[in-house]
C-alpha positions in Angstrom: 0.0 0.0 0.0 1.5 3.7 -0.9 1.9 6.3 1.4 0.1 9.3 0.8 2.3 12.7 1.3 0.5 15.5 0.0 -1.6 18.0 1.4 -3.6 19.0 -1.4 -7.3 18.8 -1.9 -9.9 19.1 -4.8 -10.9 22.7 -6.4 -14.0 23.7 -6.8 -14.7 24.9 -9.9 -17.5 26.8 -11.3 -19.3 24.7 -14.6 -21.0 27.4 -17.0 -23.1 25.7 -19.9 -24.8 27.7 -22.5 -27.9 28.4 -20.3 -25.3 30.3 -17.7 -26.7 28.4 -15.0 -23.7 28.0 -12.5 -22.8 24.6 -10.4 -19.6 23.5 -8.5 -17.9 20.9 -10.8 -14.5 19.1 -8.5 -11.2 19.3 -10.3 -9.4 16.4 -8.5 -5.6 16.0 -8.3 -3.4 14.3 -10.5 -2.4 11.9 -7.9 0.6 9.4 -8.6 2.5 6.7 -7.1 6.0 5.6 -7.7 8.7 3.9 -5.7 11.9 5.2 -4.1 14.2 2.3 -2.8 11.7 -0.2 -2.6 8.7 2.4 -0.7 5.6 3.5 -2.6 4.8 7.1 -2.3 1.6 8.6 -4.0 2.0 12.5 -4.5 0.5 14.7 -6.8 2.4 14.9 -10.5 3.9 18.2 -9.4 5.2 17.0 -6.4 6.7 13.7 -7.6 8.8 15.2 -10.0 10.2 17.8 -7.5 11.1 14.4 -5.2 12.5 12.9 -8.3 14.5 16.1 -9.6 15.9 16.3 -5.9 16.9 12.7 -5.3 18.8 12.8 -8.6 
């Protein structure tokens, strides 16, 4: 099972189809997981490839 390390949440964005009538539609994060010596991490796409710039 990965460990999850990020903090961030889904956005709330507004959804405007042609009749303008305006509802909440969720943006979720790009969440992935990937190994570092043998441990699985999941961490959003941004964040993994700050870990993996950093460990290299």
């Amino acid at each position: 099972m990965a460990i999850k390390i990020t903090n961030k949440r889904t956005n709330f964005a507004n959804n405007r189809p042609n009749c303008l009538k305006i509802t909440k539609k969720p943006q979720k994060v790009n969440m992935q997981t990937f190994n570092i010596g043998g441990l699985k991490i999941k961490t959003s796409a941004r964040e993994a490839r700050s870990i993996k710039k950093a460990l290299s």
